[in-house]
C-alpha positions, 0 to 999 in steps of 0.5 A: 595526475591519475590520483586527481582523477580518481578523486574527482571521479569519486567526488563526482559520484557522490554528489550525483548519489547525494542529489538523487537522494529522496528528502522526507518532510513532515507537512503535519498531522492530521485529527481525520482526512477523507476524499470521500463524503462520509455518511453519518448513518454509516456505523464505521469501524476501525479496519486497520491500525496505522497503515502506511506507517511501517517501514516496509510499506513507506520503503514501498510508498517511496518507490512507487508513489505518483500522488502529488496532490494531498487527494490522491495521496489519501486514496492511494493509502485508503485504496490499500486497504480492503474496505476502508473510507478514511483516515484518522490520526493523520501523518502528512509527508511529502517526499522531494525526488528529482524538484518533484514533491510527492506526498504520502499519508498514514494513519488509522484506516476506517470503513465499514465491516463486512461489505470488504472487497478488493478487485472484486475480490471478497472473503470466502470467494472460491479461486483457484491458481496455477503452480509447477505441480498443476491447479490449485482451489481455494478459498479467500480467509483475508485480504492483506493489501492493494496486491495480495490476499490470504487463501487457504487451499482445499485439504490444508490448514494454513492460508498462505499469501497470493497475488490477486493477479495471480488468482481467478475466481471460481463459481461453486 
């Protein structure tokens, strides 16, 4: 008797594992993609190649995605990337959790040069932090994506990565 429950308890747990389970689809792909209007005037340049695509940023996109809507799954990619306008070399997926179809899109992330900010944010903005040892003052070298940036500290040579919510720009 006490086999059989356990052998329903566990069948019980893996169907509950197996069903809360996220299914990807391949809706398609893409030649370019926008939710903006693009101005032909514009000379627009390649920003960052094949964003979305790394196993670490759909690991990210699964766990946080609320885009339901091929619009918004297109802003949520391009808004990740400082600068960026619209997607060429488009992939389509949408991701079934729960009878719900969230979708997501990578590709080729295309905007103008030089004008890059992100959450007012810009490159060569002086800021500054607090850590342990007191406040610290830098200068922005890049911005990496929609939560961190590269800052080089005053009297160091190497940048390293911090969170926009974590930083305060700082006027000259």
């Amino acid at each position: 008797m006490k086999n059989q429950i356990k052998m329903y308890s566990i069948l019980l747990t893996l169907a509950v594992m197996i069903s809360s389970c996220a299914t990807v689809v391949d809706l398609g792909k893409l030649n370019m993609i926008s939710d903006r209007n693009i101005d032909s005037k514009m000379d627009y340049v390649l920003i960052k190649n094949y964003a979305g695509g790394s196993a670490k940023e759909i690991k990210k996109a699964l766990k946080r995605t609320k885009a339901t809507t091929l619009d918004a799954a297109v802003d949520e990619t391009v808004r990740n990337v400082a600068g960026g306008e619209f997607l060429k070399n488009v992939k389509v997926y949408g991701v079934k959790k729960k009878k719900v179809m969230y979708l997501l899109v990578e590709g080729d992330v295309w905007g103008v040069s030089g004008n890059e900010s992100f959450r007012g944010f810009k490159v060569g903005d002086t800021v500054q932090w607090n850590e342990l040892t007191g406040t610290k003052k830098g200068v922005i070298t890049g911005l990496t994506d929609s939560e961190k940036c590269m800052v080089k500290e005053e009297g160091k040579e190497n940048s390293q990565s911090l969170k926009y919510s974590s930083i305060t720009k700082v006027n000259k």
